[in-house]
Phi, psi and omega in degrees: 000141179244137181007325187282320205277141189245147171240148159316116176286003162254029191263164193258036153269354140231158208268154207265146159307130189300145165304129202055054172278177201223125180265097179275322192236099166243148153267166158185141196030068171284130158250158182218135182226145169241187180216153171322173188273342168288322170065041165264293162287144153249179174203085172318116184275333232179111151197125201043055152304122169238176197166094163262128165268119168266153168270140175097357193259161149245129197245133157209135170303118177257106167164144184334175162287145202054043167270320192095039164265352184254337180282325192301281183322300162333289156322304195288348195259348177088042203227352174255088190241000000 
């Protein structure tokens, strides 16, 4: 899937949000890219993640190596700019 293509919030690859939920955390289209220290390659770390943390929820991140799941947390945690 590419960047452009959106998935559905009824699709049934993800689970419908708890009732009355309270959103402690949302993203939408996070990307992260990074570059040599030369700054000729780049490498996309992250790109257009969205992704609401409800409170009161437990969330965890799912996916191979190299998916961007420790660069995401990063971001959100502020160890990322």
């Amino acid at each position: 899937m590419d960047s452009s293509e959106k998935v559905s919030v009824n699709s049934t690859k993800f689970e419908k949000p708890p009732p009355n939920p309270s959103i402690g955390v949302k993203i939408e289209n996070l990307r992260k890219v990074f570059q040599t220290l030369a700054g000729t390659n780049k490498k996309v770390a992250v790109d257009g993640v969205s992704l609401d943390i409800y409170e009161g929820e437990i969330t965890a991140l799912l996916g191979h190596n190299g998916a961007g799941k420790t660069t995401t947390m990063s971001i959100i945690t502020g160890n990322v700019y």
